[in-house]
C-alpha positions as CSV (number, residue, x, y, z in Angstrom):
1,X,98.0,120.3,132.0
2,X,97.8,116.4,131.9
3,X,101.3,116.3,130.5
4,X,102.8,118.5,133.0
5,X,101.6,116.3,136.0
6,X,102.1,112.7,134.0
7,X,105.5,114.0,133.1
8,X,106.4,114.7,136.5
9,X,105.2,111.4,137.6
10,X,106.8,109.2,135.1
11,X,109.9,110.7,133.4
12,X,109.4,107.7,130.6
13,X,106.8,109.7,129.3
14,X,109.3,112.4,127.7
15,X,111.4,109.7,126.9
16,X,109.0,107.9,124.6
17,X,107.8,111.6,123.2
18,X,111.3,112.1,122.1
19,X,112.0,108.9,120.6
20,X,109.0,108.1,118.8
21,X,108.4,111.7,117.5
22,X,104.8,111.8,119.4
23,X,103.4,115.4,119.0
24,X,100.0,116.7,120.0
25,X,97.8,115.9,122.8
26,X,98.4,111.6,122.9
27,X,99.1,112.2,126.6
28,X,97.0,109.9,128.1
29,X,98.4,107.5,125.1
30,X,101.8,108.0,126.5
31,X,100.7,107.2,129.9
32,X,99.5,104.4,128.7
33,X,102.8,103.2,127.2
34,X,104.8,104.6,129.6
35,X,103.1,102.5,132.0
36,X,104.3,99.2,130.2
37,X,107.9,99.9,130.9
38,X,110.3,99.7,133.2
39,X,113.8,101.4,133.4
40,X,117.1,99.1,133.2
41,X,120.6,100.7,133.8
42,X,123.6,98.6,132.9
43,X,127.7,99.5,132.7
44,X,130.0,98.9,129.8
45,X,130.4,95.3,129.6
46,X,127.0,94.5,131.2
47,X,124.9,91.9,129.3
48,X,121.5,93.1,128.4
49,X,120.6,89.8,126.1
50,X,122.7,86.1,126.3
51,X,122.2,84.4,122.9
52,X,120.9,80.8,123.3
53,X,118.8,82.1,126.3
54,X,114.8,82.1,126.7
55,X,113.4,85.7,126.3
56,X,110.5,87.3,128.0
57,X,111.5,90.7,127.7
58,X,112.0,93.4,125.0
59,X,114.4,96.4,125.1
60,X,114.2,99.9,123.8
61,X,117.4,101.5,123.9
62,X,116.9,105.5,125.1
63,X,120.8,106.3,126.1
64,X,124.1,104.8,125.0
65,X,125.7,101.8,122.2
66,X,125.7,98.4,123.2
67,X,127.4,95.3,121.0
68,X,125.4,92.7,119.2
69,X,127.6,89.5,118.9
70,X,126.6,86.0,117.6
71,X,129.2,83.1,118.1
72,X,131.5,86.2,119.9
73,X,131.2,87.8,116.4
74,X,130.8,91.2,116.2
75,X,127.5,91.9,114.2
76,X,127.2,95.3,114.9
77,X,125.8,97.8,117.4
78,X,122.5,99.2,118.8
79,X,121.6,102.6,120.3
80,X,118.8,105.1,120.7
81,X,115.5,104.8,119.9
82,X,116.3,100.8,118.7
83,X,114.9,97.8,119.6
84,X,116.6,94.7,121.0
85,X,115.0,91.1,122.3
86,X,112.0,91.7,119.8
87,X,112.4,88.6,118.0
88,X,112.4,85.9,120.8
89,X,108.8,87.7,121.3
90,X,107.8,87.2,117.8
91,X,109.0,83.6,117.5
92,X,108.5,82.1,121.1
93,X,112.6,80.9,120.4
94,X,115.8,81.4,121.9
95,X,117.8,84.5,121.8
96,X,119.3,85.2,118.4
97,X,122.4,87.0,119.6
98,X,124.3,88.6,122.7
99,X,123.7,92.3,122.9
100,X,126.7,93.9,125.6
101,X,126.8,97.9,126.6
102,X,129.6,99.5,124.8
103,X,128.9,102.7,127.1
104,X,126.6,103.1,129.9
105,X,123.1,102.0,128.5
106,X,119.9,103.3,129.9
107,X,116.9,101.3,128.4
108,X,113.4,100.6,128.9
109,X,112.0,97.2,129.2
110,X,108.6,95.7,129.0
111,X,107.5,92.1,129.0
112,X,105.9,90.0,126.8
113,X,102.3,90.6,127.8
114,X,103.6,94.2,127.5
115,X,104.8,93.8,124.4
116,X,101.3,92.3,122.9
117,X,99.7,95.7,123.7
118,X,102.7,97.6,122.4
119,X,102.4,96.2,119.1
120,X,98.8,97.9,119.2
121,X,100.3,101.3,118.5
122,X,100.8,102.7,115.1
123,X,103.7,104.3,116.3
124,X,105.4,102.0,117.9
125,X,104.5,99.4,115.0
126,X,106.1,101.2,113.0
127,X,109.3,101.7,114.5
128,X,110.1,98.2,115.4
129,X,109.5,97.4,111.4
130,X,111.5,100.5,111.0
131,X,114.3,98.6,113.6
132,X,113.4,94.7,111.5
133,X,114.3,96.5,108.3
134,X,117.8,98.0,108.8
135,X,119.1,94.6,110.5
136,X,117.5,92.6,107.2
137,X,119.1,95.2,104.7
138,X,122.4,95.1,107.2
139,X,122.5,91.2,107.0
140,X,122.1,91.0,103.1
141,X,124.6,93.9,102.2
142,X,121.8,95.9,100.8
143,X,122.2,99.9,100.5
144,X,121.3,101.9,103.2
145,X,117.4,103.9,102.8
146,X,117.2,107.1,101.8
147,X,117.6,110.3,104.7
């Protein structure tokens, strides 16, 4: 019952269910994260992150590719259910990289106090290491995991 009226009042909260796998009754858990967020809508072309920049912010990508560039190298790209502008967060240092929508992106946001009591959550603790993991294996050439 919670879920039908918490849905209705914040579509975020199907959102996060769907990308993070959450199952059983964590609705008022979702609420909770839901409420940390806000929604960001960009265009191809559209800058989400400016390398060299100060961050405040971290994305989670929920629709659509965007373009991670360093120099205006092409690193690779990001889409659903990834993270983007984590690592400013972690290290209080300029953005690493440019991140550009390929497609039109639809992301969530949250700020850096935000992002504090997101890193409470198993789930979503998991999932940004999950996200830190593939960019460190990308970076050294290493083999993919397993599926």
């Amino acid at each position: 019952m919670l879920m039908t009226r918490a849905t209705k009042a914040d579509p975020k909260i199907a959102v996060l269910r769907n990308l993070f796998g959450f199952s059983g009754p964590r609705d008022r858990e979702l609420l909770a994260l839901a409420s940390l967020f806000d929604e960001v809508r960009l265009q191809p072309g559209e800058r989400l992150i400016r390398e060299g920049e100060p961050g405040r912010e971290v994305f989670l990508i929920i629709d659509g590719q965007a373009a991670v560039s360093l120099h205006d190298q092409p690193l690779g790209t990001v889409g659903p259910g990834e993270f983007v502008g984590e690592m400013t967060l972690f290290e209080r240092a300029p953005r690493s990289a440019t991140v550009t929508a390929l497609t039109p992106v639809r992301t969530l946001v949250a700020g850096a106090q935000s992002f504090g009591t997101l890193l409470n959550d198993p789930t979503v603790l998991r999932r940004l290491a999950a996200t830190l993991a593939r960019r460190l294996r990308a970076s050294q050439g290493s083999p993919a995991p397993y599926s």
